[in-house]
VOGU-3710 file (C-alpha; in Angstrom, 3 decimals, decimal comma):
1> xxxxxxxxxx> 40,230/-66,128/93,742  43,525/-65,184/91,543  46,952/-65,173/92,919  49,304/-64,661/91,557  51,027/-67,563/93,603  48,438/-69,843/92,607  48,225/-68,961/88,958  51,414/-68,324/87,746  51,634/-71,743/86,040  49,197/-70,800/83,391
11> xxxxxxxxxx> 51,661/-68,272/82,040  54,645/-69,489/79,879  57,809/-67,541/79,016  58,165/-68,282/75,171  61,102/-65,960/74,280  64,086/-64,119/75,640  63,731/-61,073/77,733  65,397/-60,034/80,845  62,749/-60,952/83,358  63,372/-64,711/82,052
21> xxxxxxxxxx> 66,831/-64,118/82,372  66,602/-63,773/85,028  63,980/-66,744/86,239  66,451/-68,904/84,746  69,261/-67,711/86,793  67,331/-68,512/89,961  65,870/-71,724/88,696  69,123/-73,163/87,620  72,208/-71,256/90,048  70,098/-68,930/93,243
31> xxxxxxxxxx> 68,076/-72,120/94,495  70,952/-74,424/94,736  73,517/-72,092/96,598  70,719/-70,971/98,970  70,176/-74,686/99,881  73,856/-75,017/100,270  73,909/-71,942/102,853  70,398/-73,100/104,455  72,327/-76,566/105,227  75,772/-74,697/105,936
41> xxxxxxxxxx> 74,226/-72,600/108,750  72,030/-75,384/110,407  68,830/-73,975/109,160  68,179/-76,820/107,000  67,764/-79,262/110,256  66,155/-77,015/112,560  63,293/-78,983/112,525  64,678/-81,909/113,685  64,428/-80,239/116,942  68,004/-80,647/117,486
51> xxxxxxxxxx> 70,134/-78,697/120,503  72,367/-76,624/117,735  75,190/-74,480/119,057  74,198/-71,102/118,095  71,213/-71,530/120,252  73,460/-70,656/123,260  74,281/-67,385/121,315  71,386/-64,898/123,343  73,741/-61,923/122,306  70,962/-60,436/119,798
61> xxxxxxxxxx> 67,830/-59,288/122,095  65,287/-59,716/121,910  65,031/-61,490/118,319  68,165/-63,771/118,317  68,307/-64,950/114,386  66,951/-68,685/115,392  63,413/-67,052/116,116  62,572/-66,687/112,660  64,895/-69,983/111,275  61,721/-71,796/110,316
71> xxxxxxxxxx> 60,494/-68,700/108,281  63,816/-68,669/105,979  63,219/-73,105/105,393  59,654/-72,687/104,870  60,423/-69,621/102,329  62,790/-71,475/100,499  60,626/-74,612/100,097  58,112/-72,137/98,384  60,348/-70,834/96,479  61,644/-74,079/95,148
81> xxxxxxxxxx> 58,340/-75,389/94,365  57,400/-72,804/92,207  60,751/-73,718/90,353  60,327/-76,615/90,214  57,146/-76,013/88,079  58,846/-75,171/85,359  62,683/-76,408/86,134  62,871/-79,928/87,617  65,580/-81,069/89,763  66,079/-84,019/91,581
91> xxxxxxxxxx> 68,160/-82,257/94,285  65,828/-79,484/95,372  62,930/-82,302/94,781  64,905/-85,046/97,374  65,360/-81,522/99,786  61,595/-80,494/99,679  60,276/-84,071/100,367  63,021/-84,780/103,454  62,100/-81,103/104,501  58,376/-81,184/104,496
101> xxxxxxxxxx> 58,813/-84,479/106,346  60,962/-82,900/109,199  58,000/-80,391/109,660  55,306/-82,616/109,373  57,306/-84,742/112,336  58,035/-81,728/114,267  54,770/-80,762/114,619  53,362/-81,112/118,381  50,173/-83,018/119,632  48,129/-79,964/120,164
111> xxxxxxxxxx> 49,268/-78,462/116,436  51,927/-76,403/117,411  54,874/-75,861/115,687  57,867/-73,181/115,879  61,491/-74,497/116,147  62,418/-71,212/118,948  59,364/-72,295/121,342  59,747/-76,017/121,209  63,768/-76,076/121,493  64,920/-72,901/122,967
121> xxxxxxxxxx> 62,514/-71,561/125,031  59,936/-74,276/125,414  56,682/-73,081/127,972  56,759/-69,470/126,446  54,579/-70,007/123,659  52,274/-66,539/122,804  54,425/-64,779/125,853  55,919/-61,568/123,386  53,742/-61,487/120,457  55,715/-57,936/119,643
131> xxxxxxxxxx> 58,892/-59,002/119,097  58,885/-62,595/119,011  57,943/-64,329/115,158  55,452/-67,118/115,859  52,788/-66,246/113,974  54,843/-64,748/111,435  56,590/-68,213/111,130  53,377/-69,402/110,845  52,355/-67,277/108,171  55,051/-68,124/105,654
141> xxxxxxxxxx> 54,763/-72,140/106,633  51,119/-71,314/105,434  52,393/-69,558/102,071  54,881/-72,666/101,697  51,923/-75,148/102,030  49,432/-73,830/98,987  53,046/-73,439/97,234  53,789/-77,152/98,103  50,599/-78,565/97,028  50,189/-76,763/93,945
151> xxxxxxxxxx> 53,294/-78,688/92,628  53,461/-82,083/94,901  49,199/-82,339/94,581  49,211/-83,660/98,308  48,172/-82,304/101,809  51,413/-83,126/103,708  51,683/-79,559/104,533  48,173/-78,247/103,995  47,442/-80,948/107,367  49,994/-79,677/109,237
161> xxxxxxxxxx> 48,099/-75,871/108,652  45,182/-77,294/108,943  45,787/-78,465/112,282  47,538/-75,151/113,192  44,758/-72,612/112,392  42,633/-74,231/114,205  45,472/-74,054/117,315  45,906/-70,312/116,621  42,586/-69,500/116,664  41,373/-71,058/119,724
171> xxxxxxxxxx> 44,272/-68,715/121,251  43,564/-65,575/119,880  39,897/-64,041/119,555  37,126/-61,795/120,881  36,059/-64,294/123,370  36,929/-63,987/126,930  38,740/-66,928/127,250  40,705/-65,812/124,634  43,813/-63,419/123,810  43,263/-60,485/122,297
181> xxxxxxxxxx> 46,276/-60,161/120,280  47,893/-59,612/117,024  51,274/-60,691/115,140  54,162/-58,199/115,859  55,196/-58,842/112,650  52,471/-58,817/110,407  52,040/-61,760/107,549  50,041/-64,322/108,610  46,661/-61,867/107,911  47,516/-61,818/103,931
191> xxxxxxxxxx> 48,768/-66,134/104,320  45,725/-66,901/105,801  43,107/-65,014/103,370  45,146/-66,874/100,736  44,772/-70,116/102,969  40,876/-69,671/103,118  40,602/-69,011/99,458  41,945/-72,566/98,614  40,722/-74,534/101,382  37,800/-72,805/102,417
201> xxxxxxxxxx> 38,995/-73,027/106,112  36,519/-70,543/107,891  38,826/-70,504/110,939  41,948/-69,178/108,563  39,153/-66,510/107,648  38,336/-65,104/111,100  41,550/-65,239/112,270  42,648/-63,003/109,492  39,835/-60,585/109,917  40,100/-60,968/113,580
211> xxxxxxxxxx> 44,002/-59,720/113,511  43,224/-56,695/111,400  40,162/-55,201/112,957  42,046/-55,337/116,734  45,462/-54,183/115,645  45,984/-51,296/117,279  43,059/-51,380/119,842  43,997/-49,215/122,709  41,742/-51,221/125,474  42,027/-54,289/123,446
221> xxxxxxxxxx> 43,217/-56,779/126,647  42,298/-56,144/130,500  41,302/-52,557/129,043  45,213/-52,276/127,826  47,135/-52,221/124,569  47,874/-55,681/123,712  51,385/-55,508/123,708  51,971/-53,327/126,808  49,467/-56,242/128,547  51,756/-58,936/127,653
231> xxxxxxxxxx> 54,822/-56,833/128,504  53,795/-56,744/132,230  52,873/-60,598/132,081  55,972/-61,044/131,252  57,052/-58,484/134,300  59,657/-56,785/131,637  60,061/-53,196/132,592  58,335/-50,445/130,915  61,527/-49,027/129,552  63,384/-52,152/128,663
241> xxxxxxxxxx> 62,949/-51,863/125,017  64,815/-52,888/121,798  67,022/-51,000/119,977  64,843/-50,638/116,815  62,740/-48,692/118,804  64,098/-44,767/119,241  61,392/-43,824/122,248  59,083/-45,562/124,523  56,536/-46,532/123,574  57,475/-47,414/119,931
251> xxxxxxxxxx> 54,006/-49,153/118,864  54,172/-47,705/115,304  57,020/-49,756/114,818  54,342/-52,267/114,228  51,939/-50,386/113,048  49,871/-50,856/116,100  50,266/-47,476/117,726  46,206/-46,564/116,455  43,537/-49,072/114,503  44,325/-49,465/111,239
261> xxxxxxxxxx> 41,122/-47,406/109,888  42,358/-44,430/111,786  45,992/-44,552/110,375  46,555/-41,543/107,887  50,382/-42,383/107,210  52,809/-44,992/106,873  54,649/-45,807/109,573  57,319/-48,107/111,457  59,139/-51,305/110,107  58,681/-51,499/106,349
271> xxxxxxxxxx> 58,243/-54,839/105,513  55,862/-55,235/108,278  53,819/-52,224/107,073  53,223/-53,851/103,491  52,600/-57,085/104,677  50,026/-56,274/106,873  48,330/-53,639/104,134  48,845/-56,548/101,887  46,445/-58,723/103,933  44,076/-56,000/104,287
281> xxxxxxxxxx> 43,937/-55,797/100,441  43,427/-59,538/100,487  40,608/-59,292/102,788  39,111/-56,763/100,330  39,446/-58,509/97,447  36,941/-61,525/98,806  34,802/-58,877/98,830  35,089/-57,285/95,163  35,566/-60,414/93,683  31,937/-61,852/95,496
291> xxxxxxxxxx> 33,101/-64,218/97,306  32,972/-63,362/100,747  31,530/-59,972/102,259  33,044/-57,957/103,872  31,060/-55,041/105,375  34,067/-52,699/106,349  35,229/-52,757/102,525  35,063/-48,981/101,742  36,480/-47,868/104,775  39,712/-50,015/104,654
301> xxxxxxxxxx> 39,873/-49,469/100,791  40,043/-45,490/101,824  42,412/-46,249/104,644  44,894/-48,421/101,749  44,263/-45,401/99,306  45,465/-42,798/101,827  48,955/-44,809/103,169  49,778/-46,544/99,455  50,040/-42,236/98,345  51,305/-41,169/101,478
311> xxxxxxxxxx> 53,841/-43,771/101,079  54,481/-42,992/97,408  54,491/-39,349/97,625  56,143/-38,639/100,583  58,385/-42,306/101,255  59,720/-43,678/98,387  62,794/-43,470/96,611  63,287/-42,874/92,828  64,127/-46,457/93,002  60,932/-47,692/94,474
321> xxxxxxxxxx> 62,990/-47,933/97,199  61,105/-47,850/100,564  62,448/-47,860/104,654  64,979/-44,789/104,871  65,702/-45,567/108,465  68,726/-48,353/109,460  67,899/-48,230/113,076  64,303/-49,444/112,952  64,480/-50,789/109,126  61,891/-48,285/107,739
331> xxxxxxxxxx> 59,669/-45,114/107,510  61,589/-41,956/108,650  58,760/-38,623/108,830  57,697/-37,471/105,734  59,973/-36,702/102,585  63,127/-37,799/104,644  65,012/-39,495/102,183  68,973/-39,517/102,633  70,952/-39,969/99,920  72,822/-42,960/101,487
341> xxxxxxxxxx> 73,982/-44,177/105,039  76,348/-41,318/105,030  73,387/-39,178/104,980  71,818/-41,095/108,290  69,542/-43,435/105,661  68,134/-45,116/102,845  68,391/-48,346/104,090  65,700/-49,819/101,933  65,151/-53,412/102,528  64,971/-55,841/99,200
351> xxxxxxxxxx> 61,708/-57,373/101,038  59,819/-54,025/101,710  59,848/-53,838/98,018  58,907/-56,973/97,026  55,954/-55,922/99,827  54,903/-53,286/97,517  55,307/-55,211/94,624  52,510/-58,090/96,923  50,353/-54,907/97,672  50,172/-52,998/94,370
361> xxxxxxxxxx> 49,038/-56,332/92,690  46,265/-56,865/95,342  44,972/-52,940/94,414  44,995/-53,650/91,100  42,271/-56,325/91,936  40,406/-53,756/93,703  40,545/-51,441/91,241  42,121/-50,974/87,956  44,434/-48,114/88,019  48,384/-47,948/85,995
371> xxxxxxxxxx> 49,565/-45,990/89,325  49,479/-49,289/91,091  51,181/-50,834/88,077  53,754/-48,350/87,262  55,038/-48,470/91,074  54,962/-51,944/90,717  57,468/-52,555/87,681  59,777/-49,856/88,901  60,490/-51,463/91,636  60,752/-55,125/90,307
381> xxxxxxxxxx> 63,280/-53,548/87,793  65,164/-51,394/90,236  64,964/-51,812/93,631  64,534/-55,649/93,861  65,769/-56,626/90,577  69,437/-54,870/91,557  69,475/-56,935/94,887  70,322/-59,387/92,555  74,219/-60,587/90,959  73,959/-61,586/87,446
391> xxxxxxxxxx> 75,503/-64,716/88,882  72,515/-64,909/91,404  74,773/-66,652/94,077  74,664/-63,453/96,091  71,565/-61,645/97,040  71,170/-58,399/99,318  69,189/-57,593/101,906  68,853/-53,995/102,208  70,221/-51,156/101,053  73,496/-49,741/101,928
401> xxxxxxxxxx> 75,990/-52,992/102,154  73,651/-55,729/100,553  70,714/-54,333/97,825  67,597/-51,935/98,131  68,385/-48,376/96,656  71,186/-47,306/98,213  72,196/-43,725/96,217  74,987/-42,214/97,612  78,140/-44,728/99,384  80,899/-43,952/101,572
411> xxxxxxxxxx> 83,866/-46,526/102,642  82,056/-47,925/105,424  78,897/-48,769/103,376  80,189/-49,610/99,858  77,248/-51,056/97,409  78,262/-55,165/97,496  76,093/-58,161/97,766  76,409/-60,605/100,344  76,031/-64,664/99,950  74,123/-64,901/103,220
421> xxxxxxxxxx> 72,985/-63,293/106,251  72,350/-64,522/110,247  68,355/-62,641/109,424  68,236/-64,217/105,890  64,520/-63,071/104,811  65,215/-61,310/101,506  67,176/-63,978/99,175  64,309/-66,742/99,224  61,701/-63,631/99,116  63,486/-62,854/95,894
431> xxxxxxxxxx> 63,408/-66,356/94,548  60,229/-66,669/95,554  58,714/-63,582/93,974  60,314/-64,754/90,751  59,250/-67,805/90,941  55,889/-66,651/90,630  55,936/-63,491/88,661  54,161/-65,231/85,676  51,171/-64,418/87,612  51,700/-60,898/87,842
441> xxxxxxxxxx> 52,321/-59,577/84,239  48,252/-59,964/83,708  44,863/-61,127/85,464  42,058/-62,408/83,248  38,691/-64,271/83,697  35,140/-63,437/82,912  31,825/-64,968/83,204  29,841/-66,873/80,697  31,142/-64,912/77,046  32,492/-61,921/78,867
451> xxxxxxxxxx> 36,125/-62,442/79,126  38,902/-59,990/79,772  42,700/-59,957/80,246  44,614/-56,909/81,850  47,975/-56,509/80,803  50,105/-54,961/84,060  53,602/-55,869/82,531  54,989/-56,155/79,283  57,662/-58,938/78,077  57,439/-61,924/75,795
461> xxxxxxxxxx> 54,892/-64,498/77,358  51,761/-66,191/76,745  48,749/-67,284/79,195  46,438/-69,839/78,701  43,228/-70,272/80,924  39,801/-71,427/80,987  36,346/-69,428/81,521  33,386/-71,989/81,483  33,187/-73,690/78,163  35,701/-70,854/76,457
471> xxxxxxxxxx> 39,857/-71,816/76,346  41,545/-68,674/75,567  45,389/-68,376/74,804  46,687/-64,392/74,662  49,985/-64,056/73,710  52,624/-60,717/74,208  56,079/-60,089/72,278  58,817/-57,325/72,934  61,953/-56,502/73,804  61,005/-54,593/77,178
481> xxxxxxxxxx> 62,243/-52,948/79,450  64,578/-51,702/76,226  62,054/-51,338/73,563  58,103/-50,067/73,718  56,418/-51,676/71,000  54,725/-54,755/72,172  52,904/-57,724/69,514  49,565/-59,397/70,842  47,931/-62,265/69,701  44,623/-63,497/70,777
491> xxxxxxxxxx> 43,013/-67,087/70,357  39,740/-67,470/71,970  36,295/-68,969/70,018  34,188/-67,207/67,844  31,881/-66,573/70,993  33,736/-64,934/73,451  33,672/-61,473/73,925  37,174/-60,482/74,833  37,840/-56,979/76,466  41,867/-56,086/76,063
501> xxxxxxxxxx> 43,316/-53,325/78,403  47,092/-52,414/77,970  48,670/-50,185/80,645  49,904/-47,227/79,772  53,151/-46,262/81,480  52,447/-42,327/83,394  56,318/-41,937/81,949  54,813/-42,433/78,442  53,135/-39,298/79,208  49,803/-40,968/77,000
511> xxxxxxxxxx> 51,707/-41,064/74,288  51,487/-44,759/72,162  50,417/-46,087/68,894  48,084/-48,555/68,015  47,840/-50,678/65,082  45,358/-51,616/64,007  43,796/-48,328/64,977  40,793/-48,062/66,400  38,271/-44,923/67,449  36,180/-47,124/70,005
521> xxxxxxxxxx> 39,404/-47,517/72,254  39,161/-45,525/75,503  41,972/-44,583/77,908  40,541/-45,613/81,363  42,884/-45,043/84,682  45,716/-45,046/82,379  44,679/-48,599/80,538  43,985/-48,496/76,966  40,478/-50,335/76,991  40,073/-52,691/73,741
531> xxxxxxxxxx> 36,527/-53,701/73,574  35,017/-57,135/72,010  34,640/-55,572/68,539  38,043/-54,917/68,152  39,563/-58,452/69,229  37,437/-60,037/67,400  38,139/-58,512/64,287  42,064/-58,247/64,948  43,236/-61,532/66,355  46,989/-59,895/66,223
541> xxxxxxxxxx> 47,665/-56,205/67,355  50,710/-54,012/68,456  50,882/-51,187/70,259  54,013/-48,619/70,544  54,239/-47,234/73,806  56,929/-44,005/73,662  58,622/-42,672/76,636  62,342/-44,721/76,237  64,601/-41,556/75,452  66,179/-40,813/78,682
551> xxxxxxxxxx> 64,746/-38,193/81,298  65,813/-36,538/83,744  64,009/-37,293/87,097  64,157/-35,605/90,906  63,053/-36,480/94,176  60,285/-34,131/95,621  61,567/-30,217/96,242  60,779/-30,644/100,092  63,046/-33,625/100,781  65,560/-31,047/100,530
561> xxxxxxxxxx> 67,530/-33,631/98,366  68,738/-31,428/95,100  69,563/-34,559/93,313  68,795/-35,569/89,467  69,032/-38,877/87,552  68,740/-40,713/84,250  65,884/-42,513/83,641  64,628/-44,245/80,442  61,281/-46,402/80,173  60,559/-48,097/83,320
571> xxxxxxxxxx> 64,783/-48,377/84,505  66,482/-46,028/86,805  70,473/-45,421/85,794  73,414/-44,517/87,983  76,813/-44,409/87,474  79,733/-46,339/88,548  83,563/-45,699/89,234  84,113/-48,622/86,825  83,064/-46,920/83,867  84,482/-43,239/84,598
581> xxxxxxxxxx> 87,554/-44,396/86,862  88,757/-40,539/86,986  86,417/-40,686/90,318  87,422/-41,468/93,430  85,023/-39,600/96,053  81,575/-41,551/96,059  81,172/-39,176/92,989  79,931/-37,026/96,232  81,134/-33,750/94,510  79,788/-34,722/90,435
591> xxxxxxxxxx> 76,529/-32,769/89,053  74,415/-33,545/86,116  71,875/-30,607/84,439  69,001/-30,543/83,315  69,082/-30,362/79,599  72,195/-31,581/78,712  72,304/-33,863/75,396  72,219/-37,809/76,025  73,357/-40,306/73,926  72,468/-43,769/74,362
601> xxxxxxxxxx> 75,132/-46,466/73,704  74,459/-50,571/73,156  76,860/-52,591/75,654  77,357/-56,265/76,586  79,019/-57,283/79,643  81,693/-59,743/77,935  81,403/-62,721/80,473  78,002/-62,615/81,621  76,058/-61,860/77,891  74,472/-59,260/79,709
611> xxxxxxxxxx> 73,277/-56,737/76,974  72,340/-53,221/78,234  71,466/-49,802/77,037  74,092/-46,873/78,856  73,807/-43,334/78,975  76,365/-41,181/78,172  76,115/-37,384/79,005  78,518/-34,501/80,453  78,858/-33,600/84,290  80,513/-31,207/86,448
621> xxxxxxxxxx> 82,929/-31,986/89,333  83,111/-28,878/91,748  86,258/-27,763/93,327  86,916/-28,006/96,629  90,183/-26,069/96,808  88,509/-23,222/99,153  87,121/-25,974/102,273  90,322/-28,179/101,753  93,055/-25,374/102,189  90,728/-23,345/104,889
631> xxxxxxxxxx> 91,351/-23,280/108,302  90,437/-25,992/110,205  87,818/-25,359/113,293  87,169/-22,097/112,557  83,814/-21,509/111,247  81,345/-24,123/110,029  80,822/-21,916/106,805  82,848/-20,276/104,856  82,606/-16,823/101,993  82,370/-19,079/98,735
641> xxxxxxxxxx> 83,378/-17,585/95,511  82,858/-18,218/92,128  84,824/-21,140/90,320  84,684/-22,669/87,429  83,711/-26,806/87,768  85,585/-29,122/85,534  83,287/-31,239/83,031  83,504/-34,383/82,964  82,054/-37,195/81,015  79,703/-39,566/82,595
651> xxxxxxxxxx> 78,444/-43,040/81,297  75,362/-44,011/82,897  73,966/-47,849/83,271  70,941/-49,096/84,428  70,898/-49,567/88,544  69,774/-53,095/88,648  73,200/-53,585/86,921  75,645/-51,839/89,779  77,970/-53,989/91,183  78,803/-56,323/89,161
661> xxxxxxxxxx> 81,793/-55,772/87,360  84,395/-55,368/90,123  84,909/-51,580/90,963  85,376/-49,744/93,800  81,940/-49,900/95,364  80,674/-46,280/93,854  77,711/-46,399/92,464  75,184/-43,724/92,729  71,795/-43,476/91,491  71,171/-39,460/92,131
671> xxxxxxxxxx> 74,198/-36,995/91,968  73,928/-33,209/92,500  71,288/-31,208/90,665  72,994/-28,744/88,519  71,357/-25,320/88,054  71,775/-22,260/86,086  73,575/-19,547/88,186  74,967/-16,285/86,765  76,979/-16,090/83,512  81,020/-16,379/83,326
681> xxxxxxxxxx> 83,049/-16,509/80,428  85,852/-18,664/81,117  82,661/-21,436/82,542  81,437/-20,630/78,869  84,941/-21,675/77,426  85,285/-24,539/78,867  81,500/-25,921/77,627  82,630/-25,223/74,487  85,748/-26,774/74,469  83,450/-30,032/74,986
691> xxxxxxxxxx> 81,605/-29,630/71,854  78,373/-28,320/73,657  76,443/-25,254/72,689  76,206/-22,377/74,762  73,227/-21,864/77,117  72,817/-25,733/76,989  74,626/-26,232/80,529  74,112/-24,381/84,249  75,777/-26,015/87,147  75,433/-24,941/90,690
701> xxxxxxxxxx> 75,175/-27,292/94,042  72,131/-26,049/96,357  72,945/-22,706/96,713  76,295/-22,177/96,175  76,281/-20,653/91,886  79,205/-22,120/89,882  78,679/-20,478/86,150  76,132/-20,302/83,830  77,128/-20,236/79,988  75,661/-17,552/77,802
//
């Protein structure tokens, strides 16, 4: 079964482009300094099973950061394996090997092995499956094994997991004897599939299918919810609760508040939410491919339809930004998306994207459709690609103060990027995901002369792989995300029949260019279908897909958000106080409009080499002068008149780019939408004083009319 995990190997970066700029980064700068921090910390030698200090710390209820230590190691390892692939170095290598060794000897008789349960807390084991991270520790340590002997082509860690599963699930099952319970923090489902698929462990099979069919079963244990049964075994009270969740009970925090087949929208903790449909997919995906059946397919499939649209539509930022909510780290109701903390959210977690990034590659297994590939690149180019420095020695973790999608700052949240954190899940997810993102720009295979290769991303790469007696290399050139046309080449024998499809991006609006042309080419679920006949005939081919002159782009009408922004191919643009230093608000009170002329300028950032395209346009700072000078706490509204906003230029740059350059910590991705109010001369004046036409520019802020030119 392809993974992307497992296959990225095959593909080779062969030229510049920025998704190998930034591979390199990580490969050569991120992996090092988060080794340095792992061993800073003490997370390095947790599992020497070692009394550390900040054990004693029991401050943080009930998840104190030690509970998920061996998650962030075993994360890292997988990470670093994957670079060393392609990048070796002898220092990550000496840190893997000592590593893996300190797991394999932490490991107890029985198979067990979490640092929190055997150190801290020892005789608690399985006692608070909801908040506690066992088998989400597990899950990643699983991930970290296949990752481990990919590269090192041993078992040192596939043993330990071997020896685990079969722990786990003599725990947790349908039998009597056995618990009927599920990971609070779902992960191990999608590890596991992934487990079974390499090893063929049947017990990493049923576990997975065991945890997703019982999620959420209301009479699951002693006729009780699983988690409220283990909450009384525990003799916690019924309202003792943590703060992520706003009301008791909070089961949707987990996702476990129905069975998943019954859920119609996405709900609770992000990350956890896209892990757990990410395991689903997994499960699925036996199924398509024929490898194992799965007789509750359709149903699930439905179930992943409905939340991935309900999640799109209604929960996701411009970004790709997902998780509006700080307090519980992710899905407020529907279409509540603040504009920033300020706001009360858009927290957006770096590893709820990279989630959706897992899941949409999974659907696109299940079946072929550019929605699930258009989500994905926006948000590997936005929302996790801007958690990022350019340095790479600082990585965020959600939005507001660390990465995400933050939109709109104030002075306690500025946009910066941390080195570290005590919960430090999202810098090795990042490393990690790049790491292995050869193996999501395409999938390929075939059967006997039937070969295909799906193109999901575009950049400057080549594959190579093997169906039966038929090697096939299929090569890509272009200067995305700047530049649309793309160069193929394909080398495959004489008797292969090689099907090409090319996603379409739904910005390009079906507009692209072929060449060689061809009438026999069919646009299927926004992939441009290249049959046999026409690879054979044309072993090179290019294809121009349009869509890069900027847009203009707005959240949904009902979030109540009148915001607009830049966007041009698959990159989201804000601005920044660095390049228009006249602002000094948040840029809380600047409007763009709809129709005003953009020019697009080349840039470099001087001592980084960081070439970008910017986005200069005009916008319109409205005055304040009436709320400032009113009286203070005497009405909450006030009788607004008419005045005239000043213009102001505007230089737009792409968001994965904010913070980076020093600044003041303003960078917005959305400011107000501008519309066309009624008509005033002096408004008109003052357009034209800029050089623009009249009846080109309208500002107005919600409802409160500013001018309209003639």
């Amino acid at each position: 079964m392809s993974h992307p995990q497992i296959l990225f190997p095959q593909t080779t970066f062969t030229g510049p482009s920025l998704l190998q700029a930034r591979r390199e980064t990580i490969q050569q700068v991120t992996v090092k300094a988060q080794l340095k921090k792992l061993k800073e910390t003490g997370q390095y030698d947790c599992f020497n099973l070692k009394w550390q200090p900040i054990y004693d710390d029991k401050s943080r209820w009930p998840s104190p950061p030690p509970v998920y230590w061996d998650s962030d190691v075993v994360k890292w390892i997988e990470a670093a394996c994957y670079m060393l692939t392609e990048h070796y170095d002898a220092e990550i290598d000496a840190a893997v090997r000592e590593l893996v060794q300190m797991i394999r000897d932490a490991q107890q008789e029985d198979g067990y092995i979490d640092v929190y349960f055997t150190v801290i807390e020892p005789g608690k084991r399985w006692s608070n499956l909801r908040d506690q991270h066992e088998l989400y520790n597990a899950g990643h340590l699983t991930e970290a094994a296949l990752a481990h002997s990919n590269y090192y082509k041993n078992d040192l860690l596939i043993e330990v997991v071997h020896k685990y599963v079969k722990l786990i699930r003599s725990v947790f099952g349908p039998g009597e004897d056995q618990r009927h319970g599920y990971p609070g923090h779902p992960e191990i489902e999608l590890a596991l599939i992934r487990f079974y698929s390499t090893t063929g462990n049947q017990d990493a099979y049923d576990l997975a299918q065991y945890f997703i069919e019982e999620r959420g079963n209301p009479t699951g244990q002693d006729g009780m919810m699983y988690y409220d049964w283990e909450r009384e075994k525990r003799g916690d009270s019924p309202w003792k609760r943590p703060d992520s969740f706003p009301m008791h009970p909070a089961h949707w925090y987990s996702q476990a508040h129905q069975p998943i087949l019954q859920q119609n929208s996405i709900e609770g903790h992000a990350v956890r939410a896209l892990y757990l449909l990410t395991g689903v997919a997994n499960l699925l995906s036996l199924d398509e491919l024929g490898i194992k059946p799965f007789a509750g397919k359709e149903q699930y499939l439905k179930t992943l339809r409905t939340l991935w649209n309900n999640m799109v539509d209604k929960k996701m930022y411009l970004t790709g930004g997902i998780g509006s909510m700080m307090q519980w780290e992710g899905f407020g109701i529907d279409y509540f998306l603040p504009q920033g903390s300020g706001e009360g959210g858009c927290y957006n977690e770096t590893c709820a994207s990279i989630g959706v990034i897992m899941l949409a590659e999974r659907l696109l297994h299940l079946e072929l459709d550019s929605k699930y590939a258009d989500v994905m690149e926006l948000c590997l180019y936005n929302a996790v690609m801007t958690a990022m420095s350019l340095g790479v020695s600082t990585i965020g973790r959600g939005a507001r103060t660390r990465a995400g999608s933050s939109v709109l700052t104030s002075e306690k949240d500025k946009n910066i990027r941390a080195a570290w954190f005590d919960t430090s899940c999202c810098p090795p997810n990042v490393s990690r995901l790049y790491g292995s993102i050869g193996g999501y720009l395409w999938d390929y295979g075939g059967q006997g002369q039937d070969l295909f290769v799906n193109v999901h991303l575009y950049t400057t790469a080549e594959v190579s792989f093997q169906v039966d007696e038929h090697a096939v290399i299929f090569r890509q050139k272009s200067n995305w995300p700047w530049e649309g046309n793309v160069t193929f080449e394909l080398e495959a024998p004489p008797t292969a029949n090689t099907t090409v499809r090319l996603r379409i991006p739904g910005w390009a609006k079906k507009r692209f260019m072929l060449t060689p042309t061809v009438k026999s080419a069919t646009l299927e679920n926004g992939y441009l279908v290249l049959p046999s006949s026409y690879t054979s005939d044309n072993k090179v081919f290019s294809i121009e897909i349009q869509g890069f002159e900027p847009r203009y782009i707005s959240p949904h009408p009902y979030t109540n958000q009148r915001t607009l922004t830049l966007a041009r191919g698959p990159l989201i643009y804000c601005v920044e106080d660095v390049d228009n230093p006249w602002e000094q608000d948040h840029f809380r009170n600047v409007g763009i409009t709809i129709g005003t002329e953009v020019s697009e300028e080349e840039h470099v950032i001087d001592k980084m080499g960081e070439r970008y395209v910017g986005l200069r346009t005009v916008g319109w700072v409205r005055k304040m002068d009436q709320w400032l000078q009113r009286e203070v706490g005497l009405e909450p509204g006030l009788s607004v008149q008419g005045q005239v906003p000043e213009a102001k230029e505007l230089l737009f740059i792409p968001y994965y780019l904010r913070a980076n350059r020093g600044g003041r910590g303003f960078p917005p991705a959305y400011l107000h939408y501008a519309i066309e109010p009624a008509p005033r001369e002096d408004a008109v004046d003052t357009v034209r004083s800029l050089g623009i036409e009249s009846g080109q520019i309208g500002v107005a802020w919600t409802d409160a009319m500013y001018l309209r030119p003639e």
